[in-house]
C-alpha positions as CSV (number, residue, x, y, z in Angstrom):
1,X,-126.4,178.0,72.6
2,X,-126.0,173.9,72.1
3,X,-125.3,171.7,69.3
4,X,-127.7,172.1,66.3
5,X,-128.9,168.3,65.3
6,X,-130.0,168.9,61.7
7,X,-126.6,169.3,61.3
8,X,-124.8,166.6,63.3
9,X,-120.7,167.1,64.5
10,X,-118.6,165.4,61.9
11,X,-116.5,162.8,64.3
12,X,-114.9,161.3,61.7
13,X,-110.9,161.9,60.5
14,X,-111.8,160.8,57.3
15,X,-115.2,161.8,56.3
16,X,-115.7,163.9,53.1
17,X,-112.3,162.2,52.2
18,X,-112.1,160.1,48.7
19,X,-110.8,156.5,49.5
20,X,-110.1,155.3,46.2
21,X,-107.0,153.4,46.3
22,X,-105.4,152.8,42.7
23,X,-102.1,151.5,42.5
24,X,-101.8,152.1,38.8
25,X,-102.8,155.7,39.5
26,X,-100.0,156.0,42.3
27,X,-97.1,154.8,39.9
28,X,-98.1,157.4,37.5
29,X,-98.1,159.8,40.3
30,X,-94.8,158.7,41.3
31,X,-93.1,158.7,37.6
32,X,-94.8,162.1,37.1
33,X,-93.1,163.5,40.6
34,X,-89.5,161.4,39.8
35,X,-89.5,163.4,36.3
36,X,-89.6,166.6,37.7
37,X,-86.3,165.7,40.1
38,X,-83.5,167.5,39.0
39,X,-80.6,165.7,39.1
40,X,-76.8,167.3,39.9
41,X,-74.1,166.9,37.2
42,X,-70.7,164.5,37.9
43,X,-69.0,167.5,38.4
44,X,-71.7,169.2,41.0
45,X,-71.4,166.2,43.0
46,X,-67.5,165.7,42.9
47,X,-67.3,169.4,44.0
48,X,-70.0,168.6,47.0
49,X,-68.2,165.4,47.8
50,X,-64.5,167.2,47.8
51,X,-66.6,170.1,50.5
52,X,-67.6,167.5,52.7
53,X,-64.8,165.7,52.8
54,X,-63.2,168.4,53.4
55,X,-65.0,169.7,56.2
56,X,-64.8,166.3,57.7
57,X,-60.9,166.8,57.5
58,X,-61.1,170.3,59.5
59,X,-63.5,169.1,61.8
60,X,-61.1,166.1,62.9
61,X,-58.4,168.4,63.4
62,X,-60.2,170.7,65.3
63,X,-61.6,167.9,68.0
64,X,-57.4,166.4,68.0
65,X,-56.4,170.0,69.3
66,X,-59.4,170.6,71.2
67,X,-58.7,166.9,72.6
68,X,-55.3,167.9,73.4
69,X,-55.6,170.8,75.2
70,X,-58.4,169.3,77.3
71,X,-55.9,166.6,78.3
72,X,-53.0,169.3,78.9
73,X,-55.3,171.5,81.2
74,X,-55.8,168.3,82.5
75,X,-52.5,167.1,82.9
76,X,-51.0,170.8,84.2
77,X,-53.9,171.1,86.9
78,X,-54.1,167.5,88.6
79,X,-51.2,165.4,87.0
80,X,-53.9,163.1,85.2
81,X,-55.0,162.4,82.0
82,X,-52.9,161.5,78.7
């Protein structure tokens, strides 16, 4: 078939886009956006806190004993390591 020039390709990104830039406009859009953030309580966030510190606790541990018995396979099968 071919192209069709009464109705040229459109090579442009941002043709039939609006350009306006209106900073007034954006802070509105912002403080409308930030007002619909819901925020967690103290207490949601001490209980989030407490899980992820605690996680951080178990994951330690489990990398110390994973660590250790690394370097005691390590230790039994070529007398290095420790």
């Amino acid at each position: 078939m071919g192209s069709r020039p009464s109705t040229p390709a459109n090579r442009s990104f941002w043709a039939g886009t609006q350009h306006d830039i209106n900073p007034a406009k954006f802070l509105r859009d912002v403080r409308i956006e930030a007002s619909k953030t819901t925020w967690p309580s103290r207490r949601e966030t001490l209980v989030t806190t407490g899980v992820v510190l605690a996680m951080v606790a178990l994951t330690i541990v489990f990398f110390l004993v994973v660590d250790q018995v690394i370097g005691l396979g390590m230790r039994f099968l070529f007398g290095v390591g420790g």
